[in-house]
Backbone as CSV, one residue per row, in Angstrom:
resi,resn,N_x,N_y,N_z,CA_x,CA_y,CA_z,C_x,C_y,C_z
1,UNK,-25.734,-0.999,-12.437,-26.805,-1.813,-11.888,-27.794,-2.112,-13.007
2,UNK,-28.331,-3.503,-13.042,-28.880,-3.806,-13.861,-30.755,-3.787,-13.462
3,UNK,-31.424,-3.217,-13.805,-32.432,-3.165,-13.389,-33.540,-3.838,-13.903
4,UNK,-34.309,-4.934,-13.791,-35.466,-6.014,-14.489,-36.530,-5.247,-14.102
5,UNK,-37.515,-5.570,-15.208,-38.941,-4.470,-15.009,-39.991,-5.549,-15.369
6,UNK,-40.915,-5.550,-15.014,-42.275,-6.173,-14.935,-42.863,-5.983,-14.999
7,UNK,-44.375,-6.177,-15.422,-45.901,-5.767,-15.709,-45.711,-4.631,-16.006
8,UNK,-46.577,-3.942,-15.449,-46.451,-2.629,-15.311,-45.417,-1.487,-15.941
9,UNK,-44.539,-1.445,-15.133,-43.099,-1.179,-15.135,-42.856,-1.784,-16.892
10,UNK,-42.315,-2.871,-16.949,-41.859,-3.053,-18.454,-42.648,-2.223,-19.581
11,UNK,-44.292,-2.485,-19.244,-45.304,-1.563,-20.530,-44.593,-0.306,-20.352
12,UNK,-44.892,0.750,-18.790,-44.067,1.944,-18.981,-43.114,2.420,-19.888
13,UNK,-41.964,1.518,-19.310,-40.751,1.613,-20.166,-40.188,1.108,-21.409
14,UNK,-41.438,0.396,-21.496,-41.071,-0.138,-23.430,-40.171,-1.540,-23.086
15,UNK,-39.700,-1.566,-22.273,-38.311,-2.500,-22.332,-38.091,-3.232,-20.837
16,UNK,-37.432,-4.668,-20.830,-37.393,-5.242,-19.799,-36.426,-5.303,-18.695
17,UNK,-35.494,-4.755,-19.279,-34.237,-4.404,-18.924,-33.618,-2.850,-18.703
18,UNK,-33.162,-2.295,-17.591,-32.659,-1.067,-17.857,-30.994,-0.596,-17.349
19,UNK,-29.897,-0.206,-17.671,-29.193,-0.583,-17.307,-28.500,0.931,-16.581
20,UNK,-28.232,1.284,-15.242,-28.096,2.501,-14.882,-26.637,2.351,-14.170
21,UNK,-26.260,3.481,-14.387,-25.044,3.874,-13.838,-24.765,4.837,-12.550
22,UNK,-24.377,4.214,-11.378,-25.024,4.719,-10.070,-23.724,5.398,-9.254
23,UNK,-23.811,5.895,-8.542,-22.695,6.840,-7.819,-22.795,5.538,-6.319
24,UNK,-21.538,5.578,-5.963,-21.669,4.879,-4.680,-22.052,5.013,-3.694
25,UNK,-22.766,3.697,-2.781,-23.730,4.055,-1.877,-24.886,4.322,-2.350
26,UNK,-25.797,4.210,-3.826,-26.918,4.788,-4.102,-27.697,3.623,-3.800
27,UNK,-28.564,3.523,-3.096,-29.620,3.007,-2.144,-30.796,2.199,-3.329
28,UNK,-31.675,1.109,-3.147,-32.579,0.480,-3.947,-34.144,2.220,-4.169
29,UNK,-34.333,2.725,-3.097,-35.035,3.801,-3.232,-34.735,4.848,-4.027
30,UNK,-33.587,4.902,-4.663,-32.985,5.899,-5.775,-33.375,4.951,-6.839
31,UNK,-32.758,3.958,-7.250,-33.250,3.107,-8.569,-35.236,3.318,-8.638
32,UNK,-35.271,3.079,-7.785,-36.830,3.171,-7.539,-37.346,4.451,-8.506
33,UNK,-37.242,5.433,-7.621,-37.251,6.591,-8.286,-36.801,7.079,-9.297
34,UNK,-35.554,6.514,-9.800,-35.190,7.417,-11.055,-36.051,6.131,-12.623
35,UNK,-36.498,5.021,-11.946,-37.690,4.143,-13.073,-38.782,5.026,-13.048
36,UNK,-38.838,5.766,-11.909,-40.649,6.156,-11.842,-40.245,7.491,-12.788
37,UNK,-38.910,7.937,-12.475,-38.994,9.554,-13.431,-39.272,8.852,-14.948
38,UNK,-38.643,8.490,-14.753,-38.449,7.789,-16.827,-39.780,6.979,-16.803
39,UNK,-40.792,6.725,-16.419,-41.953,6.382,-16.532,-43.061,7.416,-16.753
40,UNK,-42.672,8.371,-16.319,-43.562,9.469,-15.912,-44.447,9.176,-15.191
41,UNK,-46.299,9.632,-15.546,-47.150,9.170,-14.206,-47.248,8.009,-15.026
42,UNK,-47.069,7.241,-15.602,-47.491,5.571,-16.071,-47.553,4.762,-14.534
43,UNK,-46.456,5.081,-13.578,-47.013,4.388,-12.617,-46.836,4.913,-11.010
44,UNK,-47.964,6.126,-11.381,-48.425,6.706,-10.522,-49.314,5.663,-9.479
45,UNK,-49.391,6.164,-8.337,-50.007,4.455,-7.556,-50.211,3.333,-7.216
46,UNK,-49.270,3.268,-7.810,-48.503,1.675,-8.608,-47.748,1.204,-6.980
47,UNK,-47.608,0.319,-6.293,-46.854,-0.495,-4.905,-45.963,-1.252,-5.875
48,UNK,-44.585,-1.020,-5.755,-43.775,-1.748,-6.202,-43.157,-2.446,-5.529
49,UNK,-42.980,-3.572,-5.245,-41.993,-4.422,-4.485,-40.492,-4.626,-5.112
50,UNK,-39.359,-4.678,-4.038,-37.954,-4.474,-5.092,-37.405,-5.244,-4.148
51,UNK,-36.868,-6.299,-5.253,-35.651,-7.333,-5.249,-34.111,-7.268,-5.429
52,UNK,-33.424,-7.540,-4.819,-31.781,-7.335,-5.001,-31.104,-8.503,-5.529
53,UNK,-30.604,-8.648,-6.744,-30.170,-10.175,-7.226,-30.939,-11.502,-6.005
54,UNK,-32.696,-11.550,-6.762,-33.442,-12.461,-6.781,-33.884,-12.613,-5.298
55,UNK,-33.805,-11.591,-4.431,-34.095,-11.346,-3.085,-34.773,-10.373,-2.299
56,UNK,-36.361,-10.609,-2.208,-36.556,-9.357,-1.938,-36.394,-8.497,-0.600
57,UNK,-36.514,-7.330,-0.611,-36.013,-6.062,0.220,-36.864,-5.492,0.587
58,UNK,-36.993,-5.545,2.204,-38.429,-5.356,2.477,-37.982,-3.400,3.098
59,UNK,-36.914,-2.898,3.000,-36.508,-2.033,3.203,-35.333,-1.607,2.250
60,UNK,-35.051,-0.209,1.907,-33.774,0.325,0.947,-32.410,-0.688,1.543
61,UNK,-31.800,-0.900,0.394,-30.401,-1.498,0.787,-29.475,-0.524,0.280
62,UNK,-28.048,-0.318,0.363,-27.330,0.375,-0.083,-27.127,-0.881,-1.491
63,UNK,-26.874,-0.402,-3.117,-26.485,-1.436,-4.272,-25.215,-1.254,-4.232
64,UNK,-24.251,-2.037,-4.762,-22.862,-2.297,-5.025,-22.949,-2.655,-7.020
65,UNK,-21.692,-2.204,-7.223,-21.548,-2.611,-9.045,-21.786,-4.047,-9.392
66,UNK,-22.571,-4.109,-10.451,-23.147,-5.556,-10.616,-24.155,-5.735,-9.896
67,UNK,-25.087,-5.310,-9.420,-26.220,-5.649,-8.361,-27.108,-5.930,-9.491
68,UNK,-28.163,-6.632,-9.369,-30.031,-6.828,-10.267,-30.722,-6.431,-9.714
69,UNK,-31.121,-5.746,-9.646,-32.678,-4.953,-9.118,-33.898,-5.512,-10.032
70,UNK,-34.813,-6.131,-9.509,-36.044,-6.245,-9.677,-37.068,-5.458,-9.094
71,UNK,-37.860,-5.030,-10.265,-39.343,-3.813,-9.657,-40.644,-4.666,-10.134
72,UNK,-41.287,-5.375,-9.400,-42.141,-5.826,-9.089,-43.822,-5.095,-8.650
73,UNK,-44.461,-5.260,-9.836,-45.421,-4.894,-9.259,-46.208,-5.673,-8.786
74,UNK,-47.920,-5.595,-8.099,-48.516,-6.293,-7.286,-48.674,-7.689,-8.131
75,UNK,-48.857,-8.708,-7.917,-49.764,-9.901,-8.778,-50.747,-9.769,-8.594
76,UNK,-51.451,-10.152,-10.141,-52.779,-9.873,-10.262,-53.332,-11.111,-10.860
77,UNK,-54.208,-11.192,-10.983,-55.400,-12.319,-11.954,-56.718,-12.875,-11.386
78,UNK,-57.210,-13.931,-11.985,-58.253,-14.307,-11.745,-58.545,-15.490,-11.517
């Protein structure tokens, strides 16, 4: 699974892209979590919204091989 990172998320992780290797059946709430471990608290409090190849998921989906995950944080500006 290919995972896209944003604001937030990308500064965390240095990088825009992350590319994880998932056991089957592993759910969008596992990707979730295993960005926030490798973030550490960088984004502690942080509301992430998560997309499934360009669709967002207003609840966990089960991912399949080849899936895009997008982690979205809030929009901001002025």
């Amino acid at each position: 699974v290919t995972v896209r990172c944003f604001s937030h998320v990308r500064e965390a992780l240095g990088k825009e892209t992350v590319n994880l290797k998932l056991e089957d059946d592993t759910d969008t709430s596992t990707v979730e979590n295993k960005i926030r471990e490798m973030a550490g608290d960088n984004l502690d409090g942080i509301t992430l919204r998560v997309a499934v190849n360009r669709e967002y998921m207003p609840e966990p989906i089960a991912l399949k091989n080849g899936d895009e995950v997008a982690l979205i944080p809030p929009v901001q500006g002025g």
